[in-house]
PQR file with spaces between the fields and no chain letter, atoms N, CA, C, O and H, PARSE charges and radii, in Angstrom:
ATOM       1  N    UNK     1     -67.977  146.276 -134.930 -0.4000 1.5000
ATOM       2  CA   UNK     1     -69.337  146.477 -134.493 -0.0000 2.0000
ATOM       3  C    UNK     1     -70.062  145.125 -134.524  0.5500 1.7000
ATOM       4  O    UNK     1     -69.832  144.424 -135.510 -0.5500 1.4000
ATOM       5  N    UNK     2     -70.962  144.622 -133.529 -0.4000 1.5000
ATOM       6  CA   UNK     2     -71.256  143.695 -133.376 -0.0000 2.0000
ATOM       7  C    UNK     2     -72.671  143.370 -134.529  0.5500 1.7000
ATOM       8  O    UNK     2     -73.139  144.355 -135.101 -0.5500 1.4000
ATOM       9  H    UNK     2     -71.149  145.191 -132.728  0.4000 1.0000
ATOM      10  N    UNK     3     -73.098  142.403 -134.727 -0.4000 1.5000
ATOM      11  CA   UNK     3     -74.105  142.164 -135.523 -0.0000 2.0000
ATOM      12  C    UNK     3     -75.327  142.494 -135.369  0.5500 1.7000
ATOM      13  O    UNK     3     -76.089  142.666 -136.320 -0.5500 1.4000
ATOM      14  H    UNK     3     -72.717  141.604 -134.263  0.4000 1.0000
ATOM      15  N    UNK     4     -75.726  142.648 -133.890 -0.4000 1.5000
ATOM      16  CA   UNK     4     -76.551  143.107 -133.413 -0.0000 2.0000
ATOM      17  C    UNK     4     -76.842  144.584 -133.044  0.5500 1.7000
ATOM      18  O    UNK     4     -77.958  144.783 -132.564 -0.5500 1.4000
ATOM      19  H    UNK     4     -75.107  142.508 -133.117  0.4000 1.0000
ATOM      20  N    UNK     5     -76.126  145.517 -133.172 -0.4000 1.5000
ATOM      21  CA   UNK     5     -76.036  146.669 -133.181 -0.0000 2.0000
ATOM      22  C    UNK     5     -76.302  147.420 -135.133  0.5500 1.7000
ATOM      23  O    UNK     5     -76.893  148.434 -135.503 -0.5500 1.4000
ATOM      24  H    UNK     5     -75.219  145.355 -133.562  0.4000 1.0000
ATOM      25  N    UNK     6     -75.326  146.018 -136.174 -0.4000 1.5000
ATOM      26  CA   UNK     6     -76.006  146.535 -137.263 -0.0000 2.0000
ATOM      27  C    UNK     6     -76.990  146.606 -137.543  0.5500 1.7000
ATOM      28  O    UNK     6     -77.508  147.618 -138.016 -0.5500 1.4000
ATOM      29  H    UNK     6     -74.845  145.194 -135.873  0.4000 1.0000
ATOM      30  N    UNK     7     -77.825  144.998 -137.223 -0.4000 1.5000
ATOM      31  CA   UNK     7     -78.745  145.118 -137.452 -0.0000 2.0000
ATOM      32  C    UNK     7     -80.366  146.168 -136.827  0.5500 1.7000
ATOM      33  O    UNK     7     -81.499  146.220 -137.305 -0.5500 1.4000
ATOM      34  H    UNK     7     -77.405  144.176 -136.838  0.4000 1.0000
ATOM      35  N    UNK     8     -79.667  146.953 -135.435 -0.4000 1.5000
ATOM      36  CA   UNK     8     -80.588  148.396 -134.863 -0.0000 2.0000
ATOM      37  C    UNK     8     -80.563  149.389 -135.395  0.5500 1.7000
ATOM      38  O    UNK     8     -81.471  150.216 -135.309 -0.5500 1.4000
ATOM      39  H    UNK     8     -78.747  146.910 -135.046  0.4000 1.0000
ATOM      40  N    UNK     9     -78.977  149.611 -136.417 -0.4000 1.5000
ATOM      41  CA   UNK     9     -79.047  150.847 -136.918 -0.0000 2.0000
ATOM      42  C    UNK     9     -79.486  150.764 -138.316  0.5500 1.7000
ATOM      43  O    UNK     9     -80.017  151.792 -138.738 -0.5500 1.4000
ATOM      44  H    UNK     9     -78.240  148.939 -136.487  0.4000 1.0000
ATOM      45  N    UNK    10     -79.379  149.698 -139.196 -0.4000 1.5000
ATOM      46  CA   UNK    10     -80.059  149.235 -140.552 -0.0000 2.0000
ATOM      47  C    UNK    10     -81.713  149.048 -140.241  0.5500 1.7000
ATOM      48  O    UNK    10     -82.732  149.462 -140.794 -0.5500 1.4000
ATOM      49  H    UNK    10     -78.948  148.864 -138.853  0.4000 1.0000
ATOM      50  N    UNK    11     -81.575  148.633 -139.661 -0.4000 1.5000
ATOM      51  CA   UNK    11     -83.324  148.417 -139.036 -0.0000 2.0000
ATOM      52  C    UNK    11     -83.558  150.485 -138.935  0.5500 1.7000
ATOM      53  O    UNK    11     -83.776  151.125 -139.964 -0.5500 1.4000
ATOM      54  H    UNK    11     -80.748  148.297 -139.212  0.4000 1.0000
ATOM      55  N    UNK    12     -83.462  151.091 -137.702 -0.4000 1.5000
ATOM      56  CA   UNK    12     -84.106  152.510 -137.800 -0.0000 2.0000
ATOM      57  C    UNK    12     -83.488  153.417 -139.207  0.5500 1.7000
ATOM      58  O    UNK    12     -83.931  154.554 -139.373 -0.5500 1.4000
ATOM      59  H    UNK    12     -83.286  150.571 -136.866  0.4000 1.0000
ATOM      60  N    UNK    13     -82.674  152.975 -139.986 -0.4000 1.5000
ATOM      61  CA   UNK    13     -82.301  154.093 -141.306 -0.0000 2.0000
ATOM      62  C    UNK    13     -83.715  153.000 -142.485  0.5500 1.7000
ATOM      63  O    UNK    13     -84.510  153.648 -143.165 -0.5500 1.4000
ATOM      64  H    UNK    13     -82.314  152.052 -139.852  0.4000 1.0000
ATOM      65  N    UNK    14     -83.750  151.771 -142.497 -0.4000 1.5000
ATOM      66  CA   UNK    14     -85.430  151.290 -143.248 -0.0000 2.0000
ATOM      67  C    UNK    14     -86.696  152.469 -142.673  0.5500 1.7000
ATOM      68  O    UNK    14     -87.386  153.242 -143.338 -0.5500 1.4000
ATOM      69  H    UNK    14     -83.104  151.245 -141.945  0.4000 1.0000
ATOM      70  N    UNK    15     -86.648  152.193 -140.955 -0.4000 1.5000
ATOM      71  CA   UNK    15     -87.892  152.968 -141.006 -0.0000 2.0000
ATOM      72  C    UNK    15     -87.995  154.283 -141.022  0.5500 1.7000
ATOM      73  O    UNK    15     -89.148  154.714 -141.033 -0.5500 1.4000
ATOM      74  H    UNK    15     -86.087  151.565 -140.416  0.4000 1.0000
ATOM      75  N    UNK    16     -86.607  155.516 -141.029 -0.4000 1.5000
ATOM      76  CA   UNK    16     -87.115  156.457 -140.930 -0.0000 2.0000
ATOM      77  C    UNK    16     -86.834  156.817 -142.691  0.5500 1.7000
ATOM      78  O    UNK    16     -86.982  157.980 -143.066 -0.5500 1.4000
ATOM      79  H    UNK    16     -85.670  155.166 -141.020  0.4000 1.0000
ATOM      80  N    UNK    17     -86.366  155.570 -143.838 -0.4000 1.5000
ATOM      81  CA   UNK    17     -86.791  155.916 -145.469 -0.0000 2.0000
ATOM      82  C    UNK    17     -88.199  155.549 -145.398  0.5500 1.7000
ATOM      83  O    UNK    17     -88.865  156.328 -146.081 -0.5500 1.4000
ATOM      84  H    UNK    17     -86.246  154.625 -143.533  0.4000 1.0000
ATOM      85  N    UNK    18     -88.941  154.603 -144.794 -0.4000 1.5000
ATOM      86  CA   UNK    18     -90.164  154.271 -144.841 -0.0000 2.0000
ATOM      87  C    UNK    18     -91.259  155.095 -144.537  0.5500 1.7000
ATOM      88  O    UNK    18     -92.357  155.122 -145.093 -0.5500 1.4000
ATOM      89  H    UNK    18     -88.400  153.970 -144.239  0.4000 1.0000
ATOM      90  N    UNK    19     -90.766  155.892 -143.415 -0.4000 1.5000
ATOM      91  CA   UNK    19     -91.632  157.198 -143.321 -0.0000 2.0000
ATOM      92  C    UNK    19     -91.672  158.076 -143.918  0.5500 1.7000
ATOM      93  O    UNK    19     -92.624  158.849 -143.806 -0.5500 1.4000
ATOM      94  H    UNK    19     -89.874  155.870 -142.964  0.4000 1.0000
ATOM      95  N    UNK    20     -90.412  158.359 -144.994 -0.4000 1.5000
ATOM      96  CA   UNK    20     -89.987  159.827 -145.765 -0.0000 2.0000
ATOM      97  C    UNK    20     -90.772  159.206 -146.759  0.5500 1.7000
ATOM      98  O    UNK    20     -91.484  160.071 -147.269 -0.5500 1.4000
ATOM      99  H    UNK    20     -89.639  157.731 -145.085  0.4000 1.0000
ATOM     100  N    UNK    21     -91.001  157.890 -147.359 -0.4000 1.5000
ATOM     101  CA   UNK    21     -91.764  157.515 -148.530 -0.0000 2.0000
ATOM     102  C    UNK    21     -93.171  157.507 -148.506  0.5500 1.7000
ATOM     103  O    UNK    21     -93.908  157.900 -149.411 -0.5500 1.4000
ATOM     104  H    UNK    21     -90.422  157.187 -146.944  0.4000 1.0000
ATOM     105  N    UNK    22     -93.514  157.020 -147.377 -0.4000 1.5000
ATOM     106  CA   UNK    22     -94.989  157.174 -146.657 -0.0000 2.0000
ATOM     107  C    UNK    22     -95.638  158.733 -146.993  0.5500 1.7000
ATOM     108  O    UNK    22     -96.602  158.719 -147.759 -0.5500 1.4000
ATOM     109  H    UNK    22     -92.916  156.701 -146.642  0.4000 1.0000
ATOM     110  N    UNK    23     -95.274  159.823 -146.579 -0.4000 1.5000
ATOM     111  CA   UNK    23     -95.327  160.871 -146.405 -0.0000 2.0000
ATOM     112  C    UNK    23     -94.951  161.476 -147.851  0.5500 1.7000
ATOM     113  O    UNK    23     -95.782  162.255 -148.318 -0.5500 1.4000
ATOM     114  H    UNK    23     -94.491  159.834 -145.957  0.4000 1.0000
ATOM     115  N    UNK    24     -93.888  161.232 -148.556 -0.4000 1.5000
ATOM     116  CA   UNK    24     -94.371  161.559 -150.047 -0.0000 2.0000
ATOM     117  C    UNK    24     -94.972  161.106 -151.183  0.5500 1.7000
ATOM     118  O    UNK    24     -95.210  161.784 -152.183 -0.5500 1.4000
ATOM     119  H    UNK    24     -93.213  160.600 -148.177  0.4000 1.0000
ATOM     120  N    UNK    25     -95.282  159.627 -150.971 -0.4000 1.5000
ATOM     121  CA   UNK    25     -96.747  159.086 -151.393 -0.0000 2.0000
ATOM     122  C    UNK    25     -98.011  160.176 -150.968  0.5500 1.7000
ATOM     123  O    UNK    25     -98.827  160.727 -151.707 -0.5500 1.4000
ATOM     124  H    UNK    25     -95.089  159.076 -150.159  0.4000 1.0000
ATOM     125  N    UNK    26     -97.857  160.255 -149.605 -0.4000 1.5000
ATOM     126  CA   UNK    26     -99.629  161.233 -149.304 -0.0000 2.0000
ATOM     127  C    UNK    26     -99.336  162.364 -149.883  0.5500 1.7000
ATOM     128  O    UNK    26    -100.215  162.788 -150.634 -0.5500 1.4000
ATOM     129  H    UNK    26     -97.195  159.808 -149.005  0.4000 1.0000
ATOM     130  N    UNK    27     -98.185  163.130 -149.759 -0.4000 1.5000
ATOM     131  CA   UNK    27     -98.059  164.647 -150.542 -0.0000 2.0000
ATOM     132  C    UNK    27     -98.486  164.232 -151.915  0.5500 1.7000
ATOM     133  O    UNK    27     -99.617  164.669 -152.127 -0.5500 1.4000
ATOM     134  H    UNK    27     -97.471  162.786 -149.149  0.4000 1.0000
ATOM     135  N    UNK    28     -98.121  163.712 -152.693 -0.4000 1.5000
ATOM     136  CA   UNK    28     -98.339  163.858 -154.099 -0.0000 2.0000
ATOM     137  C    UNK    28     -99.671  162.592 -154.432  0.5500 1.7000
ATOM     138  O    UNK    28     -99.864  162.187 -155.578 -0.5500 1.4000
ATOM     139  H    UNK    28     -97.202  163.358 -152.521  0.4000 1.0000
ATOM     140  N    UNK    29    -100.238  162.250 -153.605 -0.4000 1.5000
ATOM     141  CA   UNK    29    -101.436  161.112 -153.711 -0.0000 2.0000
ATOM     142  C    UNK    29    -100.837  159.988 -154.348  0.5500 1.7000
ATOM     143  O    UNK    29    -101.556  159.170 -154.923 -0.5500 1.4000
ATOM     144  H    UNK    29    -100.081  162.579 -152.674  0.4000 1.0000
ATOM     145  N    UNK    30     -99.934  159.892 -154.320 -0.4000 1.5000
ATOM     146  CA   UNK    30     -99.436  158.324 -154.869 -0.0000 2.0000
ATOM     147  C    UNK    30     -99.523  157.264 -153.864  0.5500 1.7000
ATOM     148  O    UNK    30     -98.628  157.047 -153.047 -0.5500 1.4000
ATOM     149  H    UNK    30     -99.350  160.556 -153.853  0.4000 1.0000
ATOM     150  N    UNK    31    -101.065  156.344 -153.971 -0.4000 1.5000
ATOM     151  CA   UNK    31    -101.058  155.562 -153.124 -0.0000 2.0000
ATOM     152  C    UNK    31     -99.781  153.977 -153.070  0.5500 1.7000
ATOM     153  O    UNK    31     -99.435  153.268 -152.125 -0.5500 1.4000
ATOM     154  H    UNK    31    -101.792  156.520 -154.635  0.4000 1.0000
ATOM     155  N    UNK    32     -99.540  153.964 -154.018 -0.4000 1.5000
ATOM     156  CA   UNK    32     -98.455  153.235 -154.380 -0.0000 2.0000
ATOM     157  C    UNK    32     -97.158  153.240 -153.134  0.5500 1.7000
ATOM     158  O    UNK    32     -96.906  152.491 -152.190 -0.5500 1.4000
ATOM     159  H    UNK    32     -99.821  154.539 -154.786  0.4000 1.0000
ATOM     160  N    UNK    33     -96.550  154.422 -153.654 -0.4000 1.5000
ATOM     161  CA   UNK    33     -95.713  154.997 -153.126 -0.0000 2.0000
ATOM     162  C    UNK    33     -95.464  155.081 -151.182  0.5500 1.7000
ATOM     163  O    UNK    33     -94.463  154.928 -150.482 -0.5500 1.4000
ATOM     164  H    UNK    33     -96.754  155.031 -154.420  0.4000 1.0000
ATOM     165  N    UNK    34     -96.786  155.368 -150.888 -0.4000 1.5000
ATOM     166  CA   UNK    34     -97.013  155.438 -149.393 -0.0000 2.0000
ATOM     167  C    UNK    34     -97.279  154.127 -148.955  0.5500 1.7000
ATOM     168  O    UNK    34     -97.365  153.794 -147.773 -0.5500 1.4000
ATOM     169  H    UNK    34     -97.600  155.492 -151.457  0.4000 1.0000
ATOM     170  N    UNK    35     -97.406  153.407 -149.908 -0.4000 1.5000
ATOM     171  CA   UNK    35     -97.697  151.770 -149.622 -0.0000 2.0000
ATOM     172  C    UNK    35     -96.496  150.951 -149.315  0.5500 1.7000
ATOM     173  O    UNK    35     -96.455  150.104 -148.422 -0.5500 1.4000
ATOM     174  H    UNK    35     -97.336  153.678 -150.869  0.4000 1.0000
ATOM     175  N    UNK    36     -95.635  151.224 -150.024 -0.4000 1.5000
ATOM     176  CA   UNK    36     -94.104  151.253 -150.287 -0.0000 2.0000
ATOM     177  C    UNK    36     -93.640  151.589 -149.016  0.5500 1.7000
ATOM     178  O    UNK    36     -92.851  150.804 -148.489 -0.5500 1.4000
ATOM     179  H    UNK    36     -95.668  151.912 -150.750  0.4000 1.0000
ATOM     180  N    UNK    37     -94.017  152.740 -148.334 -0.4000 1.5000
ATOM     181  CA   UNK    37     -93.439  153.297 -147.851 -0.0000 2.0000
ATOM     182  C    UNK    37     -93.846  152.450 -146.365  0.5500 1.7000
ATOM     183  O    UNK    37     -92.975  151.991 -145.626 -0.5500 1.4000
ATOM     184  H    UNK    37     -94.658  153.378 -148.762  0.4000 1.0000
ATOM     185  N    UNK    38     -95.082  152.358 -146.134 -0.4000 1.5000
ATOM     186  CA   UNK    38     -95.509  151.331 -145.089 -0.0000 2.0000
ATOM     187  C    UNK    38     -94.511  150.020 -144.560  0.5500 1.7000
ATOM     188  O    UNK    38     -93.738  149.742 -143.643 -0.5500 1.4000
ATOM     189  H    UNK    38     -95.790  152.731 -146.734  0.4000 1.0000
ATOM     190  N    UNK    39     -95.146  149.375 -145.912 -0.4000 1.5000
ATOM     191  CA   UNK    39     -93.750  148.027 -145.638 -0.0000 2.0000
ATOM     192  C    UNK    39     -92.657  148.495 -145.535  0.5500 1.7000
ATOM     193  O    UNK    39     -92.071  147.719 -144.781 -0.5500 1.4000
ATOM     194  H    UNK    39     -95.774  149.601 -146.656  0.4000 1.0000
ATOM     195  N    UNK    40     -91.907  149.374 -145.843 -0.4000 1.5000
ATOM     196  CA   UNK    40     -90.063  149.559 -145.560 -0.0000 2.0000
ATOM     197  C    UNK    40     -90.279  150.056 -143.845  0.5500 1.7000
ATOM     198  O    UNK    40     -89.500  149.635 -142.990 -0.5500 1.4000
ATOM     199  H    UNK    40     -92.384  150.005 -146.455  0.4000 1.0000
ATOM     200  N    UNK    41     -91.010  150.649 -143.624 -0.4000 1.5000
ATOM     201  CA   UNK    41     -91.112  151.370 -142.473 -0.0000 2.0000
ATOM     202  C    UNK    41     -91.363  149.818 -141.257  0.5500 1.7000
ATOM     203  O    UNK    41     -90.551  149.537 -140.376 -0.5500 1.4000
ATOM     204  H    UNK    41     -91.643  150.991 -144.319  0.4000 1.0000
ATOM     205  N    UNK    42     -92.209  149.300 -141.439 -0.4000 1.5000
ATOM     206  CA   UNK    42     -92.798  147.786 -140.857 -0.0000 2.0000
ATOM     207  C    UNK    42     -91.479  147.092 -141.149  0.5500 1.7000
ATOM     208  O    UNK    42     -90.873  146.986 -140.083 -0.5500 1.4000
ATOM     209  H    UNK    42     -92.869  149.528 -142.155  0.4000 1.0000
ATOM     210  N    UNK    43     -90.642  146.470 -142.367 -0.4000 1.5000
ATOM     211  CA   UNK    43     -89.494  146.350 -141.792 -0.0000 2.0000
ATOM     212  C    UNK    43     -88.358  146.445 -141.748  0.5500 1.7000
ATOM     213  O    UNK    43     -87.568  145.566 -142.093 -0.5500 1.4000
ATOM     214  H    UNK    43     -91.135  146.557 -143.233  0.4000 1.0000
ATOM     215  N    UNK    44     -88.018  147.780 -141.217 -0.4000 1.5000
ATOM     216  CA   UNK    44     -87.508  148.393 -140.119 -0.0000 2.0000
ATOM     217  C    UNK    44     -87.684  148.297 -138.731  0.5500 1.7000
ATOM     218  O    UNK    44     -86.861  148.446 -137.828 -0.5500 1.4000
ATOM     219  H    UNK    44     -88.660  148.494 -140.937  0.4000 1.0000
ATOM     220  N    UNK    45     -88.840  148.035 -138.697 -0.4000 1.5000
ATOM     221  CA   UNK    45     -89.118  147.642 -137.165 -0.0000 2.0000
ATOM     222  C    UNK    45     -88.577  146.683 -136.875  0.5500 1.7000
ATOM     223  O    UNK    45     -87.825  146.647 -135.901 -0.5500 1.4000
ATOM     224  H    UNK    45     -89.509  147.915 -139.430  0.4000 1.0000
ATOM     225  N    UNK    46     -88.863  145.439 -137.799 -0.4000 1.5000
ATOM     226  CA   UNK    46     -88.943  144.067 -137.451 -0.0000 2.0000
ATOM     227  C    UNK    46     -87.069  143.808 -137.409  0.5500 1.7000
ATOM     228  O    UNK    46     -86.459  143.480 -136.391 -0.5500 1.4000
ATOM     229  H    UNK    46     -89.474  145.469 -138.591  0.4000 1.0000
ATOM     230  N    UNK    47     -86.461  144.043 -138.713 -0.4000 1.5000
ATOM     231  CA   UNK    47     -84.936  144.541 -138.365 -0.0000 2.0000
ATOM     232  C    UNK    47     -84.325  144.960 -136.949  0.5500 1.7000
ATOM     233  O    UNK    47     -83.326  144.525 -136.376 -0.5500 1.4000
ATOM     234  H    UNK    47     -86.957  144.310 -139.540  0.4000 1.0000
ATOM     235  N    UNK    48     -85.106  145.797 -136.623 -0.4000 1.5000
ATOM     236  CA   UNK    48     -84.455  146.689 -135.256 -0.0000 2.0000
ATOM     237  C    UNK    48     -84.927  145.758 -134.280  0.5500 1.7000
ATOM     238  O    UNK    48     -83.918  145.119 -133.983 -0.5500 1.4000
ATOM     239  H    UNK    48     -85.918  146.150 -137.089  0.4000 1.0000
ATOM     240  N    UNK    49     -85.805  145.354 -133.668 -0.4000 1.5000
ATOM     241  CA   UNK    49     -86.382  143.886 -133.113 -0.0000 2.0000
ATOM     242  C    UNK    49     -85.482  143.235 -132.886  0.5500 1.7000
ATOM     243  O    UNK    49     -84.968  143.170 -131.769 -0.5500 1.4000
ATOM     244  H    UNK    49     -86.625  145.873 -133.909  0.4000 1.0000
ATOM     245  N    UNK    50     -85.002  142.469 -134.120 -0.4000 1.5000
ATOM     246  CA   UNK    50     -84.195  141.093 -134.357 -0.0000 2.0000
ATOM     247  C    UNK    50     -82.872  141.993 -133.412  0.5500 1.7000
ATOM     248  O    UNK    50     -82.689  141.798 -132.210 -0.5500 1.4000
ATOM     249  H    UNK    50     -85.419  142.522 -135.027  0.4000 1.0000
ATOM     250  N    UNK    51     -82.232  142.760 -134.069 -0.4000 1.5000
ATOM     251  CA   UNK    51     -80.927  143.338 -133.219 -0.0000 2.0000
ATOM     252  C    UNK    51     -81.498  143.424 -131.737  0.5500 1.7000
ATOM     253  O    UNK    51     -80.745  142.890 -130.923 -0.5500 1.4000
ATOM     254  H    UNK    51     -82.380  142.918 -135.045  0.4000 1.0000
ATOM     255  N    UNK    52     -82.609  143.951 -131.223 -0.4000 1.5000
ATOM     256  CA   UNK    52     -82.477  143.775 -129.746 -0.0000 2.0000
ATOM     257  C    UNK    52     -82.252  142.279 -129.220  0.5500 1.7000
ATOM     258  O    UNK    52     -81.331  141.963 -128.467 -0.5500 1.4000
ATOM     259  H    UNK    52     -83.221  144.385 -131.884  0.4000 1.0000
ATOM     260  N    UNK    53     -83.299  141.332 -129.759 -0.4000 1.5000
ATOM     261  CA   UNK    53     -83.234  140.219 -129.625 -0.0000 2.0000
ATOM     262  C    UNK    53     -81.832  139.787 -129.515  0.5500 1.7000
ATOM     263  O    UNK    53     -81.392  139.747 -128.366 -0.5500 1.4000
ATOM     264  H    UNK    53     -84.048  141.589 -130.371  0.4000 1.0000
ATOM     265  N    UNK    54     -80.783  139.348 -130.780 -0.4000 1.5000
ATOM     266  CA   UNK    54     -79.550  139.360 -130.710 -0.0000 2.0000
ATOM     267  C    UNK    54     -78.778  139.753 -129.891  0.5500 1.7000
ATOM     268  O    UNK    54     -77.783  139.063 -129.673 -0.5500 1.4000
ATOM     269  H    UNK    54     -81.140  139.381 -131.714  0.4000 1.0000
ATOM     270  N    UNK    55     -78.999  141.128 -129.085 -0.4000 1.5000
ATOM     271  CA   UNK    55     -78.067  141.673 -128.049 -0.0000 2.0000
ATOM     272  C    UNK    55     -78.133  141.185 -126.973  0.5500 1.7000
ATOM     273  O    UNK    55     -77.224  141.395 -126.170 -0.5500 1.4000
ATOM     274  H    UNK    55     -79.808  141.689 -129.262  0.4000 1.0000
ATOM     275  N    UNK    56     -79.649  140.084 -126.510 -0.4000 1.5000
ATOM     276  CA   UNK    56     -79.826  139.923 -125.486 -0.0000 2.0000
ATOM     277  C    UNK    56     -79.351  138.254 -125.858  0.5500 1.7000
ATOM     278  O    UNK    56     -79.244  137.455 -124.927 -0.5500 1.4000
ATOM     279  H    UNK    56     -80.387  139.914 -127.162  0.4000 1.0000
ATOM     280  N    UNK    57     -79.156  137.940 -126.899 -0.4000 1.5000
ATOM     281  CA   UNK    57     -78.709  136.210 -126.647 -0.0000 2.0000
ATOM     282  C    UNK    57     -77.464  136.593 -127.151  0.5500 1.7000
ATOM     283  O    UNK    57     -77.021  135.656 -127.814 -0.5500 1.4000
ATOM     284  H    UNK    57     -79.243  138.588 -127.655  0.4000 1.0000
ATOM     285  N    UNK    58     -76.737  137.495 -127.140 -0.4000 1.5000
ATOM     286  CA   UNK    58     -75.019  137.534 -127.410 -0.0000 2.0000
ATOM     287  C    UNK    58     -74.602  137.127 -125.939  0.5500 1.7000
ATOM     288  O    UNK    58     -73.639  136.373 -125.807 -0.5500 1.4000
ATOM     289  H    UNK    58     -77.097  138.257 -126.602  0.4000 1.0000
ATOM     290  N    UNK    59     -75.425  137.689 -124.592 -0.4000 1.5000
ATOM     291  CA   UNK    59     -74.581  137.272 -123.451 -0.0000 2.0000
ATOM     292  C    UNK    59     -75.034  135.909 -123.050  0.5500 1.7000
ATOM     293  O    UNK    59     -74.487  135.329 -122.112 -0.5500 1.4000
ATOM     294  H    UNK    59     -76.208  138.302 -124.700  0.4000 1.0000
């Protein structure tokens, strides 16, 4: 698997823990927690980004 493909699927499994943390920070009011959950989610994005980027300077 190419490097750039890890880094799309490591990138969307950050943001969709970043959202499950987000979302049980607000269930239980732990602003902490949903804060947490923000940044993992943000990067994830930025992860998944870099792999598109990469796929397009592999050719």
């Amino acid at each position: 698997m190419k490097p750039s493909t890890k880094d799309q699927i490591a990138g969307k499994l950050h943001e969709m823990k970043g959202k499950v943390k987000e979302k049980a920070g607000q269930v239980t009011n732990n602003p902490d927690l949903a804060a947490e959950g923000q940044v993992e989610k943000l990067a994830g994005k930025i992860q998944k980004k870099v792999g598109q980027l990469e796929k397009v300077f592999e050719k």
